[in-house]
C-alpha positions as CSV (number, residue, x, y, z in Angstrom):
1,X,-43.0,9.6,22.6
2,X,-39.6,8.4,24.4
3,X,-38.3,5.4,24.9
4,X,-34.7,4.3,25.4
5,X,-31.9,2.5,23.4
6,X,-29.7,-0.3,25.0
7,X,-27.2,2.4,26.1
8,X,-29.9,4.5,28.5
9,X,-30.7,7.0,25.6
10,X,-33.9,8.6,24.9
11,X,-35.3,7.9,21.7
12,X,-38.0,9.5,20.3
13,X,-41.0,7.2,18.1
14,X,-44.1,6.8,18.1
15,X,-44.1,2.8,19.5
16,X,-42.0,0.4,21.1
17,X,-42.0,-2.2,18.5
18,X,-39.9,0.1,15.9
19,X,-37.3,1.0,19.0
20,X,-37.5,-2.7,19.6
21,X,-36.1,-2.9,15.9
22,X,-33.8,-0.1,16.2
23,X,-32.2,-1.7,18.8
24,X,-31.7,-4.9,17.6
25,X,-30.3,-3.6,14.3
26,X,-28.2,-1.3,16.1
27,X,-26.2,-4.3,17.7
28,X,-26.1,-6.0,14.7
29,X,-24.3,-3.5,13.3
30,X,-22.1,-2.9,16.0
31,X,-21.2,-6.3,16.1
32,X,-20.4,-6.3,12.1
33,X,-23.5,-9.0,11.6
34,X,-25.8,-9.2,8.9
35,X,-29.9,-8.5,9.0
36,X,-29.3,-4.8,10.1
37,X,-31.1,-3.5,6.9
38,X,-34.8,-6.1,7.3
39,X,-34.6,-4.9,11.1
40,X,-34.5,-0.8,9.9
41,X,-36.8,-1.5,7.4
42,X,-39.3,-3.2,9.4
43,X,-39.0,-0.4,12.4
44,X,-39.7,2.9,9.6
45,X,-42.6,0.6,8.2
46,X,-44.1,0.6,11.9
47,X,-43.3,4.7,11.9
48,X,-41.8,6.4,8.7
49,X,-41.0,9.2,11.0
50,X,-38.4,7.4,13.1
51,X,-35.5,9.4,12.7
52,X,-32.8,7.5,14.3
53,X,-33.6,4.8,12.2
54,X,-33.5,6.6,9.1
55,X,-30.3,7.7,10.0
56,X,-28.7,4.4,11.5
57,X,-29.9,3.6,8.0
58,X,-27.6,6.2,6.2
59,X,-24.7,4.5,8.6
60,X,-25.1,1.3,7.0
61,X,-25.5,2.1,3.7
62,X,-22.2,4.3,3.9
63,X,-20.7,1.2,5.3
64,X,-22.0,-1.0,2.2
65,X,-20.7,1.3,-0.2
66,X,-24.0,2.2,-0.6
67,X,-23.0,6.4,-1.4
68,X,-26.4,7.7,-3.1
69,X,-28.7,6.0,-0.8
70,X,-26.9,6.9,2.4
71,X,-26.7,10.5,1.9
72,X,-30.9,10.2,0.9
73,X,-30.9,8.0,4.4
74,X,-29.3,11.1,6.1
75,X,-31.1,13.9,4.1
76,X,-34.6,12.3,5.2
77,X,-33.3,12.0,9.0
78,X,-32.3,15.9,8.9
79,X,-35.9,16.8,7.5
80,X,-37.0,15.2,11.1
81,X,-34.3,16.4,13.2
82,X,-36.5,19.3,14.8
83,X,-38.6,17.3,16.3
84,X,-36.0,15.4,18.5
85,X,-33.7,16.0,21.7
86,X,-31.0,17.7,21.5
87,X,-28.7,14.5,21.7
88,X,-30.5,13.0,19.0
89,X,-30.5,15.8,16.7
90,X,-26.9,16.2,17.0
91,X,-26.4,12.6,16.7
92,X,-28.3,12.7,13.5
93,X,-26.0,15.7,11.8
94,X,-23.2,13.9,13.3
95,X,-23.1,10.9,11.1
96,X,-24.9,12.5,8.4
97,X,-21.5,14.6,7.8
98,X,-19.5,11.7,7.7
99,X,-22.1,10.3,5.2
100,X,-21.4,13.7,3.4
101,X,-18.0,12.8,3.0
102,X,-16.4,15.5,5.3
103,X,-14.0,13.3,7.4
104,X,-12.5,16.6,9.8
105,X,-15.8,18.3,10.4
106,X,-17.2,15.1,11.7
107,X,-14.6,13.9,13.2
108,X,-14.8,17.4,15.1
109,X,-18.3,16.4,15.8
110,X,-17.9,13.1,17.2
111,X,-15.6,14.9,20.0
112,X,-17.9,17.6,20.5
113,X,-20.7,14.8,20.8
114,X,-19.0,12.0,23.1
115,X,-17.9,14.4,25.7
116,X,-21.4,15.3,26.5
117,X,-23.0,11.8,25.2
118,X,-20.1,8.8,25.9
119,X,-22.7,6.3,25.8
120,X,-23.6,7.3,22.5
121,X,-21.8,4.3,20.3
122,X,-23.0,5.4,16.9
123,X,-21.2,8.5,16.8
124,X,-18.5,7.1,18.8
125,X,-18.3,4.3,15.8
126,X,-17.5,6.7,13.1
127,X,-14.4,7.4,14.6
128,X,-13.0,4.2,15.5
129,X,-11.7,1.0,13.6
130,X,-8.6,0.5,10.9
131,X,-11.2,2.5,7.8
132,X,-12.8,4.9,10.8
133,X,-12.5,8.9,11.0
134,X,-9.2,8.8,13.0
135,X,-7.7,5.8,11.3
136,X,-8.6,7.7,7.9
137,X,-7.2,10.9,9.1
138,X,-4.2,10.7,8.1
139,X,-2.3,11.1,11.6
140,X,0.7,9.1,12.4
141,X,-0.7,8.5,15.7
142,X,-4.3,7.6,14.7
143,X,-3.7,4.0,17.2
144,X,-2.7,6.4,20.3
145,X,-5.6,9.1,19.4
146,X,-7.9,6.0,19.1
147,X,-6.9,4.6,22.6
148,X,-7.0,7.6,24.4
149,X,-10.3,8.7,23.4
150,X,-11.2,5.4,24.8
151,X,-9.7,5.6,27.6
152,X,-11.1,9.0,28.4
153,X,-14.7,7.5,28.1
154,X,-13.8,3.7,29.4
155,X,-15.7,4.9,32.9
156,X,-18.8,5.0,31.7
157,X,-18.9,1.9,29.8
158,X,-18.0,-1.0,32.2
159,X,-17.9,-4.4,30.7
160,X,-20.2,-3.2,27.5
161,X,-18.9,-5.9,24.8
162,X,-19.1,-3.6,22.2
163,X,-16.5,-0.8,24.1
164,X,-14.2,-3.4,25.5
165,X,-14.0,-4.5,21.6
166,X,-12.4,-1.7,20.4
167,X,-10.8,-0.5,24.1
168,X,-8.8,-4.0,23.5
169,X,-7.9,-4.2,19.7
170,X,-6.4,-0.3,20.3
171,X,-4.4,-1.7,22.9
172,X,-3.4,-4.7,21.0
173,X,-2.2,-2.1,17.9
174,X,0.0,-0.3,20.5
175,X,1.7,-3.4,21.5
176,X,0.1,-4.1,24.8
177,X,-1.5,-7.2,23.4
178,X,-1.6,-9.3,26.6
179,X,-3.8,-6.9,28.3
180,X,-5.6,-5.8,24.9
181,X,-6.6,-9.9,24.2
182,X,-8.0,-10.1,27.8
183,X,-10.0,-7.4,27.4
184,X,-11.4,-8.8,23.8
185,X,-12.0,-12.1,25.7
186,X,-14.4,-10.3,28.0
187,X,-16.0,-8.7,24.9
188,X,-16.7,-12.3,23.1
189,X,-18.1,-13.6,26.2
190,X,-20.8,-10.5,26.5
191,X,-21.7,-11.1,22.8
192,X,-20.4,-14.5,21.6
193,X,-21.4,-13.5,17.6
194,X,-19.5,-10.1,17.7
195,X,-17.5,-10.1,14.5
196,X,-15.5,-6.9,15.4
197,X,-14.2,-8.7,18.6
198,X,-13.6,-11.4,16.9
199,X,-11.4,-9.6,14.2
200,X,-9.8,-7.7,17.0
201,X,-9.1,-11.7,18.8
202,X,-7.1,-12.7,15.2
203,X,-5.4,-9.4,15.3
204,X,-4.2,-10.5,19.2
205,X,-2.7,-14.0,17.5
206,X,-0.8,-12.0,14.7
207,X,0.5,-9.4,17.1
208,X,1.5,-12.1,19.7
209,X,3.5,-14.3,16.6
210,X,0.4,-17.1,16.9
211,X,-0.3,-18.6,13.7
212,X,-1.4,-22.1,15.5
213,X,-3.8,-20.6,18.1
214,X,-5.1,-17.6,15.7
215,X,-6.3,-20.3,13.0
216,X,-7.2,-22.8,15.3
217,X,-9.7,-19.4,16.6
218,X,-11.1,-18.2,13.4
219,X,-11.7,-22.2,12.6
220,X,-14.2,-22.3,15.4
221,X,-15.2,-19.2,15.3
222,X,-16.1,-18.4,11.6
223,X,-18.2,-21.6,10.0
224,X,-21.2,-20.2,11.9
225,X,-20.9,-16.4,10.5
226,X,-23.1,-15.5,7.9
227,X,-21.2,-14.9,4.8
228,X,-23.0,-11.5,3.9
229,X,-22.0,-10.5,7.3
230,X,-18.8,-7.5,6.8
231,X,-16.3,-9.1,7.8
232,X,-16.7,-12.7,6.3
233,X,-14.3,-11.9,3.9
234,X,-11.5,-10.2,6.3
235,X,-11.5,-12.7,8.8
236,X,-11.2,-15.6,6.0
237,X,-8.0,-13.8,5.2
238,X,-6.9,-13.6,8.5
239,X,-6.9,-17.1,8.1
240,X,-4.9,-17.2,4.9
241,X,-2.3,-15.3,6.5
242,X,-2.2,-17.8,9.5
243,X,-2.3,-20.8,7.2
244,X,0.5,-18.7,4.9
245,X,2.7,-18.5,8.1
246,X,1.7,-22.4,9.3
247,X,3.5,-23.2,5.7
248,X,0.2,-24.3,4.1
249,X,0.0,-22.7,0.9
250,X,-2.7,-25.1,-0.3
251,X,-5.3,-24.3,2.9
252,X,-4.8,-20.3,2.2
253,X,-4.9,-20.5,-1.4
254,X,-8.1,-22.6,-1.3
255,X,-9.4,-19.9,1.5
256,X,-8.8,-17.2,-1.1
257,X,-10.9,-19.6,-3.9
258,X,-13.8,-19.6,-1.2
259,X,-14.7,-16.5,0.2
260,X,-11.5,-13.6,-0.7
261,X,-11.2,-13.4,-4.4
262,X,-14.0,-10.4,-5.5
263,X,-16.4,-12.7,-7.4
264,X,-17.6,-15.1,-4.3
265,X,-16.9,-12.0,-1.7
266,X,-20.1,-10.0,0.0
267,X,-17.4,-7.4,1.5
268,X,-17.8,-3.6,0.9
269,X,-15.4,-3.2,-2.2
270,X,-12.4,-1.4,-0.1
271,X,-12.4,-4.1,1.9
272,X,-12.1,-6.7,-1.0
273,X,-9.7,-4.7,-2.7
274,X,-7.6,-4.5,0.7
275,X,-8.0,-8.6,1.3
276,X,-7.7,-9.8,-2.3
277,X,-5.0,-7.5,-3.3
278,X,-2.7,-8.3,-0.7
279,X,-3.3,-12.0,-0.3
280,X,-2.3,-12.8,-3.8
281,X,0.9,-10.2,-3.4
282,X,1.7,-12.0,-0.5
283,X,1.1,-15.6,-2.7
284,X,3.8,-14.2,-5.1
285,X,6.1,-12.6,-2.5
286,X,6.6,-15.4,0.0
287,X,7.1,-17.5,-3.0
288,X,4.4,-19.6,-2.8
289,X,3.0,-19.0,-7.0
290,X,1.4,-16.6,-8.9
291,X,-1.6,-16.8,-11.1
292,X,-2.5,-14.2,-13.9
293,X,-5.8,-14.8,-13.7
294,X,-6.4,-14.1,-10.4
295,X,-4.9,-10.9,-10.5
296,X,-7.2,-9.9,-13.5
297,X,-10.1,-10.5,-11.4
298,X,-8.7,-8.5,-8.7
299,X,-7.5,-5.6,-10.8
300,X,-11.1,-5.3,-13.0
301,X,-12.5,-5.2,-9.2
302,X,-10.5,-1.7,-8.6
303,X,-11.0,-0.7,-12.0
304,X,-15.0,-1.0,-11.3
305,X,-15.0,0.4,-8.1
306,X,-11.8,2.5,-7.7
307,X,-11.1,4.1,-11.2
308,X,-9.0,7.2,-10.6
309,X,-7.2,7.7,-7.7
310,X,-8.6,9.6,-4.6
311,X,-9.4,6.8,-1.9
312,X,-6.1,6.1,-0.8
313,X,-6.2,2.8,0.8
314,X,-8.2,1.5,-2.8
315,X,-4.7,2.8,-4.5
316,X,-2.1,1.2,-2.7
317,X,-4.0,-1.7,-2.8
318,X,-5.1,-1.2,-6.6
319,X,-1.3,-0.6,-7.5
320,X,-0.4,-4.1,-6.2
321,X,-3.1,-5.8,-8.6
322,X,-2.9,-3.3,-12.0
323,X,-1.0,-3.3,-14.9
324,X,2.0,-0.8,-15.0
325,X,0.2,1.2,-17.3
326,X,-2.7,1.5,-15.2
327,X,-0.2,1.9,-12.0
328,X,1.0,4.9,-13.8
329,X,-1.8,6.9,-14.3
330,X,-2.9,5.9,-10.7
331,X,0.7,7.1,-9.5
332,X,-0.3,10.6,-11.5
333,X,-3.4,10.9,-9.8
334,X,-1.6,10.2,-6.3
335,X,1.0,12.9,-7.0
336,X,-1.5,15.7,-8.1
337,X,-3.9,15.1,-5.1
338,X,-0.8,15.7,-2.8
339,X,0.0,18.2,-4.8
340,X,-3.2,20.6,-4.9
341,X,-3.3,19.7,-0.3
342,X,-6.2,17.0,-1.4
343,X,-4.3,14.3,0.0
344,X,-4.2,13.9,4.0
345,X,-1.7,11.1,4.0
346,X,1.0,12.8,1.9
347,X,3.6,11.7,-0.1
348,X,3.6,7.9,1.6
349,X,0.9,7.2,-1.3
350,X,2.5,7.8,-4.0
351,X,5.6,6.4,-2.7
352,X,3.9,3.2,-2.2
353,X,2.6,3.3,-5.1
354,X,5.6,4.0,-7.0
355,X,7.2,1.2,-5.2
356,X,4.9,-1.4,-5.9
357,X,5.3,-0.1,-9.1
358,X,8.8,-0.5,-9.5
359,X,8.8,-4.2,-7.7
360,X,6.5,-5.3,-10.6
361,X,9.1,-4.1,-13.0
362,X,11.7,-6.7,-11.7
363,X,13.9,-2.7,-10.5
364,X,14.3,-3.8,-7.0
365,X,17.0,-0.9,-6.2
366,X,14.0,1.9,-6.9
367,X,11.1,-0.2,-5.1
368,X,13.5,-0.5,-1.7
369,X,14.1,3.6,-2.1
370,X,10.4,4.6,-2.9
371,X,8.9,1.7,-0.4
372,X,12.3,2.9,2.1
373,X,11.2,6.6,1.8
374,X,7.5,5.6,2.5
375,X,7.5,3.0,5.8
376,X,8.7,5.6,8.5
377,X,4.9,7.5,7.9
378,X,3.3,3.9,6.7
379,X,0.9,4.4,9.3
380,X,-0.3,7.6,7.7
381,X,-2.6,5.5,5.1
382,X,-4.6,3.8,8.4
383,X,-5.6,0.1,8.4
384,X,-4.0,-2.3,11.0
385,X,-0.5,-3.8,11.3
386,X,-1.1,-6.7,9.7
387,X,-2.7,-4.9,6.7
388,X,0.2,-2.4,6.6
389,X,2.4,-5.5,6.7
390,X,2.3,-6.0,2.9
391,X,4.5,-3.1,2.4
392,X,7.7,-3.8,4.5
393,X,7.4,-7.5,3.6
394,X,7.9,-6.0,0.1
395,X,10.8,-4.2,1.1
396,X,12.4,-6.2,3.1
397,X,12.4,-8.8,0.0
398,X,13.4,-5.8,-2.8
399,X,16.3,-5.5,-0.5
400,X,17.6,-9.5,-0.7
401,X,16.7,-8.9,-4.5
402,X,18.9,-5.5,-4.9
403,X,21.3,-6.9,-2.6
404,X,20.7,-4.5,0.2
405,X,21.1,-7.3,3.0
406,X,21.9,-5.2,5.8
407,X,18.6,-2.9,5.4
408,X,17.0,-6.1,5.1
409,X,18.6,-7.2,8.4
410,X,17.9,-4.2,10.1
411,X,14.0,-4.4,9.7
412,X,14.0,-8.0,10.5
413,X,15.7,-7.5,13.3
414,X,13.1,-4.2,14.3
415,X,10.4,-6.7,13.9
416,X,11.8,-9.8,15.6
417,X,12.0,-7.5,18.7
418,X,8.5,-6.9,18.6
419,X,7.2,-10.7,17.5
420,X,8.4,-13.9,16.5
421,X,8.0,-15.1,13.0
422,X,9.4,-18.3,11.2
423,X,9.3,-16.4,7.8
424,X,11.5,-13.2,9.4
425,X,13.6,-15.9,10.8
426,X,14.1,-17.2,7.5
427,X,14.6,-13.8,5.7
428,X,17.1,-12.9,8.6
429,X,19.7,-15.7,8.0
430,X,19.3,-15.1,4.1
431,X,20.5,-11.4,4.8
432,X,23.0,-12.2,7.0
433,X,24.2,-15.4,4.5
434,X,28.1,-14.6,3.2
């Protein structure tokens, strides 16, 4: 029988209740909230043959890291496909290739998909976000290709929180951040709980030079977020980065204790990696201490979950928490997947790598050439601005350390135009010290 989702999409089950459920779950995880799995559980109890639940299913287990039982999630929801609509059935093989692994094929599918079906935000979802099909791609211009397939489908979404969240933190990633906050505003008042608006809101205060007001937000906002919820973790370190730039070492540090470092974390492992790694990088570079043991806990996390290289956001993060023996094998890995065309992002991995690498070693000559060589296609390996941040704030300190003060200058300077920041400002007048 068919029913309809909250976007005016036939649905095809056997009762209300379970699209009830669907829907519900749905939202939650659009909104990056936990409970998604009871909810889908509960609807294919009601009727094992609910396809779009089975496969919203495979969605959220790819988003938990969850590999095995995703692709079973999507395998079970392709057994049921013939039954459906056509929209269904292609949403279905949609995200059950991107389960699959095969980031260009879906990608090619979510296109094909939206421009029949815009109001069809699962599909859509798989290509948007700092770890989504575009941002993954390996493009340059994945924050343009992001905003102007949004743009193209913005008419038929009016004030939908969900849309304006990502309409507004693509804006906000191309600089227009004025327009790109406003339009996250509208989203948090459509859905108050929305932890991807929320995220995209802190990523507004960092782009706009706000530590005060961003931590000040995610004070508010975040006591009230379940901590199993995705982005618990991410938006606590947000919050260390704005406490970090607010000169309270303490706050962040304790911040990191309580909900970053991988033992207390419920984030997917890449985003722990990401958050850990680069929070206690950050600790070391901006000179506010160090702590051994920390960074063992960090690096047995990538050993666990990232072993060998091939997921290249987990190895530019892993090389910032390993030990240079572990680096190198990782940077060997890197090289031979660019090598053999397996490695979409190019040579900026291995570069980064290699750079971190050499920064370790106390050879701050060879980490400003590698990490030089890698920042004008930085935005190759995806994530935001302020995750992508760790690597020219590691340049820009190799060259004080090697003596390079005017290339240190000059990328101050770049990012001064763009936003103001009492640690550049501080960085500035030590390049430009006689």
């Amino acid at each position: 029988m068919a029913y309809a989702d909250r976007f005016g999409l036939a649905v095809t089950a056997a009762a209300a209740a379970p699209v009830a459920d669907y829907v519900a779950a749905v939202d939650l995880m659009l909104s990056a909230n936990a409970g998604a799995d009871a909810l889908l559980e509960r609807a294919l109890a009601a009727d094992p043959d609910f396809a779009l639940a089975h496969i919203a299913k495979a969605r959220l287990y790819q988003v938990q890291a969850r590999v095995a039982e995703a692709k079973a999630a999507a395998a079970q929801a392709r057994a049921l496909a013939p039954r459906l609509t056509p929209r269904e059935a292609r949403h279905i093989e949609t995200v059950a290739v991107a389960v699959e692994g095969n980031g260009p094929a879906a990608l090619a599918l979510v296109e094909q998909h939206v421009a029949e079906y815009p109001r069809d935000a699962v599909p859509l979802s798989l290509a948007l976000g700092v770890f989504g099909l575009l941002g993954f791609s390996g493009r340059p211009d994945h924050h343009e290709a992001q905003l102007a397939l949004l743009a193209r489908l913005a008419p038929h979404w009016g004030e939908d929180w969900w849309f304006l969240t990502y309409l507004g933190w693509a804006r906000i990633e191309l600089g227009d951040v004025a327009r790109g906050a406003a339009e996250v505003e509208r989203a948090l008042a459509g859905n108050p709980r929305n932890a991807f608006a929320a995220h995209a809101r802190a990523h507004g205060y960092h782009e706009a030079g706000d530590p005060e007001r961003g931590a000040s937000f995610i004070e508010a906002w975040l006591p009230e977020y379940d901590r199993a919820g995705q982005l618990h973790c991410h938006l606590s370190w947000h919050l260390a980065l704005f406490e970090l730039a607010r000169g309270n070492p303490k706050r962040a540090r304790d911040l990191y204790t309580d909900a970053i470092r991988p033992s207390v974390s419920q984030a997917p492992p890449l985003f722990n990696l990401a958050d850990a790694a680069s929070f206690l990088w950050r600790w070391q570079l901006y000179e506010a201490g160090s702590d051994l043991a920390a960074w063992a806990e960090v690096a047995a996390h990538a050993r666990q979950h990232f072993p060998r290289a091939g997921v290249h956001f987990a190895d530019v993060h892993a090389a910032l928490a390993e030990s240079t023996g572990l680096t190198e094998r990782r940077l060997a890995g890197c090289h031979e997947r660019v090598a053999t065309g397996r490695q979409p992002q190019g040579p900026v991995v291995p570069d980064l790598c290699a750079g971190a690498l050499a920064f370790t070693r106390g050879e701050y000559a060879d980490a400003m050439i590698h990490l030089g060589a890698a920042l004008p296609e930085l935005r190759r390996i995806g994530g935001s601005h302020a995750q992508r941040e760790v690597f020219e704030d590691t340049y820009i300190v190799a060259c004080l350390r090697a003596g390079a003060r005017d290339k240190a200058a000059a990328r101050l300077a770049e990012r001064l135009a763009r936003r103001p920041s009492a640690r550049d400002e501080r960085w500035l007048a030590e390049a430009q010290r006689v």
